[in-house]
C-alpha positions in Angstrom: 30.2 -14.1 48.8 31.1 -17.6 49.2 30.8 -18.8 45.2 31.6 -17.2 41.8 28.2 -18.0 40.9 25.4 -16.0 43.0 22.6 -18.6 44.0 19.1 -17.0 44.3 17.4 -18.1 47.6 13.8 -18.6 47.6 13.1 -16.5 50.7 14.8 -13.4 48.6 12.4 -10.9 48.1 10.7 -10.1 44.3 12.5 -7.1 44.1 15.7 -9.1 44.8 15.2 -11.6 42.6 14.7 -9.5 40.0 18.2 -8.1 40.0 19.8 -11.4 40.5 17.9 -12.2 37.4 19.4 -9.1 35.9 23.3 -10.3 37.1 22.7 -13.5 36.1 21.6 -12.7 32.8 24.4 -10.1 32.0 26.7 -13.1 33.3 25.2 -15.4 30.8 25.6 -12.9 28.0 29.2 -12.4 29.0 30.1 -15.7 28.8 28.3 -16.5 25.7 30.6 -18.4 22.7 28.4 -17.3 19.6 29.8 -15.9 16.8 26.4 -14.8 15.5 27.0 -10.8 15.2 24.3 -9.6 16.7 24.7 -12.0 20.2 28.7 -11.3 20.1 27.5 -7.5 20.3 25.6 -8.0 23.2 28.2 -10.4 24.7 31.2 -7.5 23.8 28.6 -5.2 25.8 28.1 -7.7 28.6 32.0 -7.9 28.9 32.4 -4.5 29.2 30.1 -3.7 31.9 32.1 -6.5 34.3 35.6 -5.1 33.2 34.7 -1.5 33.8 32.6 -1.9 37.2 30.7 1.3 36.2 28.3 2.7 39.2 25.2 0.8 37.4 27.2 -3.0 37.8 27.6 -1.9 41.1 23.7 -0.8 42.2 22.6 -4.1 40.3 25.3 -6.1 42.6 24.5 -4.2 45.3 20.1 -4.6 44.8 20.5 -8.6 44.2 22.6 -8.8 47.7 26.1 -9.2 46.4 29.5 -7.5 46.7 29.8 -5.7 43.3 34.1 -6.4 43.2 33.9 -9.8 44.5 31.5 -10.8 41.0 33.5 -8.6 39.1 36.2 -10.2 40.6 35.0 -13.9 39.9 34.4 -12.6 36.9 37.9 -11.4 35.5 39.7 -13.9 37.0 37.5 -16.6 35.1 35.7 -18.2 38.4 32.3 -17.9 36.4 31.2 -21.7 35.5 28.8 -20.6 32.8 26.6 -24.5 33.0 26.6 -24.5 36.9 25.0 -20.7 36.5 22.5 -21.6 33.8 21.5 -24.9 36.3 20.7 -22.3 38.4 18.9 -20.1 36.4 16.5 -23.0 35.3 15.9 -24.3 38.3 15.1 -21.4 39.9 12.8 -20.1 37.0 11.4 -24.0 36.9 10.1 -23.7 40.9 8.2 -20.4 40.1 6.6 -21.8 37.3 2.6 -22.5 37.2 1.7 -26.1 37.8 1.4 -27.8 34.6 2.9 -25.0 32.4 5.9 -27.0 30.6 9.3 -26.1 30.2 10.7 -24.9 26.8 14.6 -24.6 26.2 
């Protein structure tokens, strides 16, 4: 893997995207800064399943096309830029989007 932050590719197949979606959400929840209880639960969750590297992180990882240590790995050693990951996110989502069907935040 040549960044901390997996890219999706737009030739990646729907089942493949999928699970990238699934990473990248799980790395957005991991990284989240709220305080609200019931987000710092599922961050506290999040953060577990990177530190452990339980066989499910590792079929996800494996399903979106990515090593499962070097992620953890980006992960726990704090390679994870949490804004260049959710720049991805949106414009991926964004370029799958129906014409003329506007973008909320």
């Amino acid at each position: 893997m040549s960044s901390a932050a997996p890219s999706p590719c737009s030739s990646a197949s729907p089942e493949k995207l999928l699970f990238q979606s699934v990473l990248f959400q799980a790395l957005l929840d991991a990284t989240s800064p709220s305080t609200v209880a019931r987000y710092a639960e599922t961050r506290d969750r999040a953060k577990r399943w990177f530190q452990e590297g339980r066989k499910d992180f590792r079929w996800i990882c494996w399903l979106a096309g990515f090593d499962p240590e070097e992620v953890r790995s980006a992960y726990l050693d704090d390679r994870i830029n949490r804004e260049a990951l959710r720049g991805e996110l949106v414009g991926h989502h964004a370029s799958r989007r129906p014409e003329g069907q506007e973008v909320r935040a």
